[in-house]
N, C-alpha and C positions, 0 to 999 in steps of 0.2 A: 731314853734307852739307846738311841741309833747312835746322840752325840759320845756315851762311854762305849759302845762298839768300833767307832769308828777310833778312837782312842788307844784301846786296845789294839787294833789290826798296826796302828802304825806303830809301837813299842815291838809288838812282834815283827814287824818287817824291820825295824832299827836292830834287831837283836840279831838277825842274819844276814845283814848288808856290810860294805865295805866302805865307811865313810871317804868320802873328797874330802881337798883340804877346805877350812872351816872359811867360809864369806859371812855367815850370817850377821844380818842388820836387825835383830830384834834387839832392843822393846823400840826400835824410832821409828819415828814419823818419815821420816825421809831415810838416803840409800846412799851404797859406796858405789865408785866407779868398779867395777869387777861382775864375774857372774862367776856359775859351777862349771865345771867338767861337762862335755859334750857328752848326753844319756846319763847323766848324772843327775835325780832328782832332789832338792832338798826342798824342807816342809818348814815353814815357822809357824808356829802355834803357839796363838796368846789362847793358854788356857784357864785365865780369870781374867777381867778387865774392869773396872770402877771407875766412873767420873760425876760429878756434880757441876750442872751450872745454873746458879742462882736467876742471873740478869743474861741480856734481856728475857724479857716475855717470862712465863710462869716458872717457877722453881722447878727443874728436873734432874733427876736419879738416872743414868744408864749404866745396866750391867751388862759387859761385853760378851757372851760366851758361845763358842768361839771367834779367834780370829784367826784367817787362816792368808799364808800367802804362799804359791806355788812356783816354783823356779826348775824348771826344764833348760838344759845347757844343751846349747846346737852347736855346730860347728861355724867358723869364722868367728870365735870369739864375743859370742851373744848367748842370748836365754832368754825364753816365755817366760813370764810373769804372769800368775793370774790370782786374785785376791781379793778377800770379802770379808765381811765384820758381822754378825749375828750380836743384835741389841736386842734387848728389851729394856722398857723405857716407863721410867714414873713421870709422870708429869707433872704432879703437885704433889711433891716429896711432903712426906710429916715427918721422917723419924724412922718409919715402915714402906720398904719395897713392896708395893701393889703395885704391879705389872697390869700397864693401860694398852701400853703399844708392842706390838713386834716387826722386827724388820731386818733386812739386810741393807748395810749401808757401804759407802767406799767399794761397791764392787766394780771390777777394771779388769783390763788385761791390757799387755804391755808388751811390745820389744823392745828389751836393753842389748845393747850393743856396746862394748870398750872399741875405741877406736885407737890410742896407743895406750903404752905403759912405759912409764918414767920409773925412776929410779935417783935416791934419797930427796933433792930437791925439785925436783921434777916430777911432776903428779902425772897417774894414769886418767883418761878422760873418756867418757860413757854417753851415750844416750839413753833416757827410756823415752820410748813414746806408745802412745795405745788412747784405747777406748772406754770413757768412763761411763756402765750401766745403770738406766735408773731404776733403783730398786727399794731406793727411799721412800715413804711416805709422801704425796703429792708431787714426785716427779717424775718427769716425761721424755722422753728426746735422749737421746743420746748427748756426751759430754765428751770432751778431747783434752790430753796433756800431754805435757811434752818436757823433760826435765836436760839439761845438761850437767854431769856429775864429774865433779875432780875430787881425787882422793891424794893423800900425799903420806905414803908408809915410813915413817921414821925410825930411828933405833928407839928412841922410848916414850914417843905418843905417834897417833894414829891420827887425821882427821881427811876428815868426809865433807865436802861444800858443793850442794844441791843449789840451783838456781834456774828457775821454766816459769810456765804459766798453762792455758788453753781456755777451756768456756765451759759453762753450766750451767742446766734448765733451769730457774727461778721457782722455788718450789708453788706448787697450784696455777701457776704461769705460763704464758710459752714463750718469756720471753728469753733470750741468750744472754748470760752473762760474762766478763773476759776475768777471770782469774789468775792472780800472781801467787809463786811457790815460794820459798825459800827455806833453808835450814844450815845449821853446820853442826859437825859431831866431832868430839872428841873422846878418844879412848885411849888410856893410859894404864899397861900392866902394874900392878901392884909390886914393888922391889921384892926379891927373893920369894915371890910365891906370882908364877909367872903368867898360870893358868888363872887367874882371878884379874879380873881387869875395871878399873873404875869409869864409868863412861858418864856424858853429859851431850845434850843436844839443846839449841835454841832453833825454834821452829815457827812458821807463821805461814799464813795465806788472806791476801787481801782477795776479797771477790766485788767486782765492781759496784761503786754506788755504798758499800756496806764498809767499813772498820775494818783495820787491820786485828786481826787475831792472834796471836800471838804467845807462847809457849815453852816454860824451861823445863828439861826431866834432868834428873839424875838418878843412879842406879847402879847395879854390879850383873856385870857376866863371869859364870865360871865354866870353864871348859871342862867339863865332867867325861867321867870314863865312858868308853867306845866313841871318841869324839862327839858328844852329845851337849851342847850346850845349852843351858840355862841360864834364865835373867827374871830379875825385876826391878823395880823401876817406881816411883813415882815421880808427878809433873805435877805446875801449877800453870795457870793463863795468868797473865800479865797487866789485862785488862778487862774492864765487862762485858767487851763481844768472843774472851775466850773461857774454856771453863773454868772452875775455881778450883780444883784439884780434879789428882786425881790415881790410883794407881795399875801396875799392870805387870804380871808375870808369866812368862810361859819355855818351851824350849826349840830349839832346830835339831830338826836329826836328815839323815842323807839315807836314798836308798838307792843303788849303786848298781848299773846294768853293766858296763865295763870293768869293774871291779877291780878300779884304778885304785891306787897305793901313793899317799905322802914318800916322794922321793925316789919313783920308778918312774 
């Protein structure tokens, strides 16, 4: 009941705001060099999420609902990030979703920072860094990341190239592990239909001692009226430490304290 409430409140706040121009990075895994407008909130919401993974250890089902990621635009060219995933999780999938586990997973918070902005061959370049919370099942300790983001805006594709790392508690453990990021995205408008954009990501994270993970999506965003965008998206892992499918769709909306204007 709270999660279509809280649903509802932000369709109604979308419907009296003044969108900023549009940064959203949903359905990826990883992020563009850029943030929003100073008091300028935007919301990305994965409002369905599906993944299966086979190997290792027991066959398991997780349905993601919701994901949520929160972007506060400060001044100097930055923005708060704060961001969580709502799982519940079969663990010996048959065919039927029986709900074993629940949890919050990936929750963080973050300051991104652009440090410049280029122009056609020359990429704009970002930091995020922040604080990863343990809110997973058998972990403990705090966790730390750190990404460097270049983005490179073309006349008719777009791509995004994420490269970081930091540490993470071992789950049931205490011990520290060192974690490598990576990702690249590419987004390409659809010819004469300009609001429709075909995108693709390949994504991966080695976590010390363990198998590189590793992850291709593809998918469509359209920029829907009141500047409201939508996406979905499916992905596969690439190997047996990543998942074996999986899909994901939701939107970003803006809610607008400055009641800033595209080209004012």
């Amino acid at each position: 009941m709270w999660k279509s409430q809280v649903l509802l409140t932000l369709f109604v706040l979308a419907e009296f705001s003044v969108p900023a121009e549009v940064f959203a990075l949903r359905p990826f895994v990883t992020t563009d060099a850029d943030v929003v407008e100073p008091n300028v909130i935007e919301i990305e919401l994965g409002i369905f999420g599906l993944q299966e993974q086979k190997h290792p250890g027991p066959d398991e089902i997780t349905l993601e609902v919701p994901s949520i990621r929160f972007n506060y635009g400060l001044p100097w060219d930055s923005e708060i990030v704060l961001e969580t995933v709502g799982e519940l999780i079969d663990s010996e999938y048959r065919g039927t979703l029986g709900i074993k586990e629940k949890q919050f997973a990936n929750t963080a918070g973050f300051y991104k920072k652009v440090w410049w902005r280029g122009s056609d061959w020359i990429p704009n370049f970002a930091t995020e860094t922040g604080i990863v919370f343990p809110t997973e099942k058998g972990t403990s300790g705090l966790g730390f990341e750190g990404t460097g983001i270049f983005s490179w805006y073309l006349k008719d594709i777009t791509c995004h190239l994420t490269l970081g790392g930091g540490t993470e508690k071992e789950a049931f453990e205490h011990n520290t592990r060192g974690l490598f990021i990576y990702g690249i995205i590419l987004d390409v408008p659809v010819p004469h239909y300009k609001k429709l954009h075909l995108v693709t990501e390949y994504s991966g994270e080695k976590v010390e001692s363990s198998l590189l993970g590793h992850q291709l999506l593809g998918g469509l965003v359209w920029e829907g009226p009141k500047d409201i965008e939508y996406d979905i998206a499916g992905f596969a892992g690439l190997n047996s430490e990543s998942v074996d499918w999986g899909v994901t769709m939701g939107i970003t909306l803006f809610i607008s304290k400055t009641f800033y204007r595209r080209g004012h």
